[in-house]
N, C-alpha and C positions, 0 to 999 in steps of 0.2 A: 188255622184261624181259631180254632177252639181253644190250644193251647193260649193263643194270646190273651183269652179273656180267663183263665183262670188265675187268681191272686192267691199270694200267699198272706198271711197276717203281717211282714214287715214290708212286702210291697202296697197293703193297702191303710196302712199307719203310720207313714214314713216321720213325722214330728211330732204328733199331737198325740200326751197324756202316756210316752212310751211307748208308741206304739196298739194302744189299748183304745176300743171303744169305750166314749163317756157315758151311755149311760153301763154297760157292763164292770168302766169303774165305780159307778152308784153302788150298783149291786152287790158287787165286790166290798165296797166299804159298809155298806149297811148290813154287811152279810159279819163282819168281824165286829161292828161296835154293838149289833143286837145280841151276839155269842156273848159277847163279854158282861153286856145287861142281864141275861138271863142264866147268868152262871154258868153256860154248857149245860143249858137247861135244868139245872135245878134249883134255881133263884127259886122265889116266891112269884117273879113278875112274868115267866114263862106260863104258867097256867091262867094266871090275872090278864094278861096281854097279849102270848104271842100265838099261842097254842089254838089250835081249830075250835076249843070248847076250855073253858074254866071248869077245871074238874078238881078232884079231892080224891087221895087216896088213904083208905082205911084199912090197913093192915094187907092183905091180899087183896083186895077190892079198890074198884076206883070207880068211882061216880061225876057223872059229866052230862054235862048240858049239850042235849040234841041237836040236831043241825038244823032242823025244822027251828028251836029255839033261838039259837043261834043269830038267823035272817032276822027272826020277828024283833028281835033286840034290836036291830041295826048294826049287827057289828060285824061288817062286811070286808073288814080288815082281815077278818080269822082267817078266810080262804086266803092266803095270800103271805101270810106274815110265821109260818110255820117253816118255810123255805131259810128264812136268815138264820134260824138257831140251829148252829152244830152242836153237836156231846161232846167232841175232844177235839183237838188241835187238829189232830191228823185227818179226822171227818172234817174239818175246815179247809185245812189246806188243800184237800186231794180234792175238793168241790171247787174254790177258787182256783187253781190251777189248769183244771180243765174250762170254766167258766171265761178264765184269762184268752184263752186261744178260740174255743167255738164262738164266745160272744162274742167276740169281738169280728169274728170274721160274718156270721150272721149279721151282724147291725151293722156293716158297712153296705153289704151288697142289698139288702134292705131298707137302710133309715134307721132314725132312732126310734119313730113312733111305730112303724110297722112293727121291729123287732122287741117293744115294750109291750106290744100285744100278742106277741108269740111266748110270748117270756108269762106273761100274766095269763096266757091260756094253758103252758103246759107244767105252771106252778098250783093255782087253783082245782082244774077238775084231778089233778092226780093226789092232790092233798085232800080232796072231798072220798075220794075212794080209799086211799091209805083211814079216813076215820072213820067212814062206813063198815070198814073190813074189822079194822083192830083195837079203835079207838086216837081219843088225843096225843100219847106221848111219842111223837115223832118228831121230828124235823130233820132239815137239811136244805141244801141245793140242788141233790141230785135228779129227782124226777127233773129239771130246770135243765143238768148237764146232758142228761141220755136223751131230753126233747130235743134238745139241740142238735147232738149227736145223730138222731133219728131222722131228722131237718137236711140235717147237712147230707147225709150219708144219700138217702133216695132220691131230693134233690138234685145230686149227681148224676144219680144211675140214669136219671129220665131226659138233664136236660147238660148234658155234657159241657154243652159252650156256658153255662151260666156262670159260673166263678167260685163256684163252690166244688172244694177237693177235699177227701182225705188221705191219709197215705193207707196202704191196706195194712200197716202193722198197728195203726193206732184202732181199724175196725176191728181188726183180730182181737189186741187187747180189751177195750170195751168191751165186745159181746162174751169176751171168757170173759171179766167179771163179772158183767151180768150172770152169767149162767152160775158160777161159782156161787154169788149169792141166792138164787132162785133156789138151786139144791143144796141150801143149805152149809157147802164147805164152809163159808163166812157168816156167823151168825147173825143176831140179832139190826137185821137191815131191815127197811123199810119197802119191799118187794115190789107192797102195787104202788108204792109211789112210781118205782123204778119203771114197773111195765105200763102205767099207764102213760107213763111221760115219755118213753121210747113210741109206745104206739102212736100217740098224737102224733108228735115229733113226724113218725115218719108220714103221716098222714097227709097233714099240712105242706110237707115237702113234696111227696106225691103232686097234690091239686095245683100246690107253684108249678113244678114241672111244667103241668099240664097248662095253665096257665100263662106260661112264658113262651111255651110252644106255637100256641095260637097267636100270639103277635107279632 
């Protein structure tokens, strides 16, 4: 019986949008036309707009507006809008691609709102700790891909029948990249975005589990 309620992504999108959750196509498109606005981050409108703090960089130095300031300004967009800028193509695509497949399997067996709020919680606090730790010049979708990943992946372990799978060659892959980047083989990554978004991720999956269990 268990097997019957696990879906694949082309069993759970069989028309609509290619098979792809809408709003993961949001994301997906807001994720490439904000890349393109902000130069791959080094437009002028990347630090003015998208970036956790408007900052200024002075030869070695860079100077940036506090997170504390940040709130009090109102611009509560910051947490959240650090995720759509990629630096290069390949940090675009290798985020939408995985975004393509877990999003969309998350936001079915969810909803769109449920899954808009998993998505906004393991975009936010991993981006508030990536600029506590290191400062503004980050982004990506990743904390976003490895929450998901972390979602999906526990999720399973706890609640078998629920509809979420992965194969164990794509966990294997995932956690060696992770780890690759952690120690450094792959450099200049954005680390605690990456672990805090995996942590949540698997967190949130957990408590569903649990959750789902008792019904």
């Amino acid at each position: 019986k268990a097997q019957l309620r696990v879906f694949d992504r082309t069993r759970l999108f069989p028309e609509r949008f290619y098979r792809l959750g809408v709003v993961s196509v949001v994301l997906m498109g807001l994720s490439v036309i904000v890349t393109l606005v902000t130069a791959f981050g080094r437009g002028e409108s990347f630090p003015k707009w998208f970036a956790m703090a408007n900052f200024v960089v002075d030869g070695s130095f860079i100077r940036y507006t506090s997170l504390t300031q940040v709130l009090q300004d109102g611009e509560v967009w910051r947490l959240f809008t650090p995720v759509f800028v990629h630096m290069n193509w390949l940090h675009l695509l290798f985020n939408l691609l995985w975004l393509k497949d877990l999003g969309s399997l998350v936001e079915q067996r969810l909803g769109p709102w449920k899954f808009l709020a998993l998505v906004a919680l393991i975009a936010a606090l991993p981006n508030i700790g990536e600029f506590l730790a290191n400062g503004p010049r980050f982004g990506g979708m990743s904390g976003v891909v490895y929450g998901l990943f972390g979602y999906i992946w526990i999720r399973n372990r706890f609640d078998p029948g629920g509809g979420f799978f992965l194969d164990p060659t794509t966990i294997t892959i995932v956690l060696a990249w992770y780890f690759l980047c952690l120690l450094g083989v792959i450099p200049n990554v954005a680390n605690v975005v990456h672990t805090v978004g995996l942590s949540l991720g698997m967190l949130a999956g957990f408590l569903s589990a649990l959750a789902a269990r008792r019904r």
